[in-house]
C-alpha positions in Angstrom: 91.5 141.9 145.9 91.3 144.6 144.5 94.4 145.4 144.5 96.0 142.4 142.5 92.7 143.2 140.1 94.7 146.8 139.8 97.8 144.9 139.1 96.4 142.8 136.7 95.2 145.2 135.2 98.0 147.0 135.3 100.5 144.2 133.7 97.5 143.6 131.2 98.2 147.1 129.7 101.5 146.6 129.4 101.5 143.6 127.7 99.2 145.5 125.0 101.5 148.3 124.0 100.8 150.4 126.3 97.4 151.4 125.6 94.4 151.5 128.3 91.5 150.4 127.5 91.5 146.5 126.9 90.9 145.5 123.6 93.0 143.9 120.6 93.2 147.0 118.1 92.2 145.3 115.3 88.4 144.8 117.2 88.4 148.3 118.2 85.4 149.8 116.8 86.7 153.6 117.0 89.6 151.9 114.3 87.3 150.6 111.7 87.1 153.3 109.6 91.1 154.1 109.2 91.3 149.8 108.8 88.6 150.0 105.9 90.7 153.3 104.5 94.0 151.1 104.7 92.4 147.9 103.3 91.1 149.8 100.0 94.5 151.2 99.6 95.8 147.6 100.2 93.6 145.6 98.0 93.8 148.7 95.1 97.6 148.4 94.8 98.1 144.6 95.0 95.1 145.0 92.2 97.3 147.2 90.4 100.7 145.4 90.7 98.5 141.8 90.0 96.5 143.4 86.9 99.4 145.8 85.4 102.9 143.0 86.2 102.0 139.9 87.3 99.0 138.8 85.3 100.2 140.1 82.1 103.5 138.3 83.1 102.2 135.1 84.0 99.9 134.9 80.6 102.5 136.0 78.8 104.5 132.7 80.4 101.6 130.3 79.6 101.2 132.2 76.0 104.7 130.7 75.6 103.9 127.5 76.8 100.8 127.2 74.6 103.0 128.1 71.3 105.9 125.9 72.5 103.3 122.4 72.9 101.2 123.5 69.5 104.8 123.8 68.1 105.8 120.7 69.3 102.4 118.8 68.4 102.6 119.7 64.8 105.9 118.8 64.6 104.9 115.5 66.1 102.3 114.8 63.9 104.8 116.0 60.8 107.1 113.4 61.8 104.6 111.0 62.5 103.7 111.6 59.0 106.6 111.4 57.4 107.3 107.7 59.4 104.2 106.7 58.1 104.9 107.7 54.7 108.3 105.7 55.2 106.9 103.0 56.3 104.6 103.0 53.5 106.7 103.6 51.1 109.1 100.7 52.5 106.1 98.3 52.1 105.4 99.2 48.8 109.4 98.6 47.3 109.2 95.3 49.5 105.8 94.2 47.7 107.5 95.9 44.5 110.9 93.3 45.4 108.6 90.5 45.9 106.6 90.9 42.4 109.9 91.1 40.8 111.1 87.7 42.2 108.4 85.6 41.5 108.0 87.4 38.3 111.8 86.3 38.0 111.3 82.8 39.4 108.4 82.3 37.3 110.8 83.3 34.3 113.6 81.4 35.3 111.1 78.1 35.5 109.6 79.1 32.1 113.3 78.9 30.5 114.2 76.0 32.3 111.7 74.5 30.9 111.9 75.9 27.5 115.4 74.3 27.4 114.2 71.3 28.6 111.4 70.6 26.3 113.7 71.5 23.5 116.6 69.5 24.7 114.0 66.8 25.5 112.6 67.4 21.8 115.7 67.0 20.3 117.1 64.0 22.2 113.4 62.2 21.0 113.8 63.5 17.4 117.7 61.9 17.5 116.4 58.5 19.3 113.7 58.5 16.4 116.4 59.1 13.6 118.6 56.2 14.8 115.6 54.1 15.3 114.6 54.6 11.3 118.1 53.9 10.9 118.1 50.8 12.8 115.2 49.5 11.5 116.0 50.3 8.3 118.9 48.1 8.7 117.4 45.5 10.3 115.1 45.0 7.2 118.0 45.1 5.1 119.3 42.1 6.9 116.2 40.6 7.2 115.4 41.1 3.3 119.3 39.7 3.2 118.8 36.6 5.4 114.9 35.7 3.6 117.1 36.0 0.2 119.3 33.5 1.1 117.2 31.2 3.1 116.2 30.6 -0.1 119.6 29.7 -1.8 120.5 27.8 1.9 117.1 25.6 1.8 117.8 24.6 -1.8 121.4 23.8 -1.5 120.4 21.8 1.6 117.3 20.0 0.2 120.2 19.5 -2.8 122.2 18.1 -0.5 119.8 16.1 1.3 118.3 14.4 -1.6 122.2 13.3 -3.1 122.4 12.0 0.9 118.8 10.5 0.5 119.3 8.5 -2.8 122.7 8.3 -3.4 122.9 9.5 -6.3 123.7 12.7 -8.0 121.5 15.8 -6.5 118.8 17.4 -8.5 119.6 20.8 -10.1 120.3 23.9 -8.9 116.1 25.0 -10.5 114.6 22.1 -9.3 115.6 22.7 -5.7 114.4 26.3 -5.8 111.5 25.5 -7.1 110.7 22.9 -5.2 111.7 25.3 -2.4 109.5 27.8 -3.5 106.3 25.2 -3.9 106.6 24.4 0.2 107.3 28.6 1.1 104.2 29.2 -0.3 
């Protein structure tokens, strides 16, 4: 056995570079110090290129992008402004519009009915004129007719007393004042 431990041992080594003695080179304890040395140099130049091209790049990038969306929000709120100013301003010429028209309608209705009161005033005042005249006229005719009802009931009682006796009628004063006797 051992022999094939030899040969293990032998294709073990090998298989590992080359090297004899067994173990992974990074756990080697005789390499610490030269991996510490290299790690420090490591860690100090990605610290450099990080601290002196990359950071500065990168927030330099966001810098940007922090400009870009404050630009972009005051713009925002500048337009949102002037819609709202628009908007306000629309709802004041369409309140302004709507004053105006009823002020107009209300107008409109007020001469309308101006004109018609006067036309209205006027048609009464003519419809009282020829009712004066009218009545007017009818007294006339009435004063007329009484004026001769007079003459007509003497010249019939005239005629009704010839009729009644037979004889010759009274006079033309005796009928009216006989006339006037029964009127009264």
């Amino acid at each position: 056995m051992s022999s094939t431990s030899s040969e293990h041992q032998s294709t073990g080594t090998v298989a590992h570079g080359g090297e004899a003695g067994g173990a992974f080179p990074p756990f080697d304890s005789t390499t610490y110090p030269s991996q510490l040395l290299w790690l420090a140099i490591t860690f100090g130049l990605f610290y450099l290129l990080m601290s002196k091209v990359v950071l500065p790049r990168i927030g330099g990038i966001l810098e940007d992008r922090r400009d870009r969306i404050a630009g972009d929000m005051a713009e925002a709120s500048r337009l949102k402004q002037e819609s709202e100013a628009a908007v306000a301003s629309y709802e004041q010429a369409l309140a302004d519009a709507r004053a105006q028209a009823g002020k107009m309608a209300r107008e409109a209705a007020d001469a309308a009915k101006a004109s018609s009161d006067a036309a209205r005033t006027k048609a009464e005042a003519e419809l009282a004129d020829k009712l004066a005249k009218a009545e007017e006229s009818i007294d006339k005719i009435k004063q007329g007719a009484l004026a001769q009802v007079g003459d007509i009931a003497a010249q019939t009682t005239q005629e009704l007393v010839k009729a009644a006796i037979g004889g010759e009628a009274p006079s033309k004063d005796v009928a009216d004042k006989a006339v006037a006797a029964v009127m009264k």
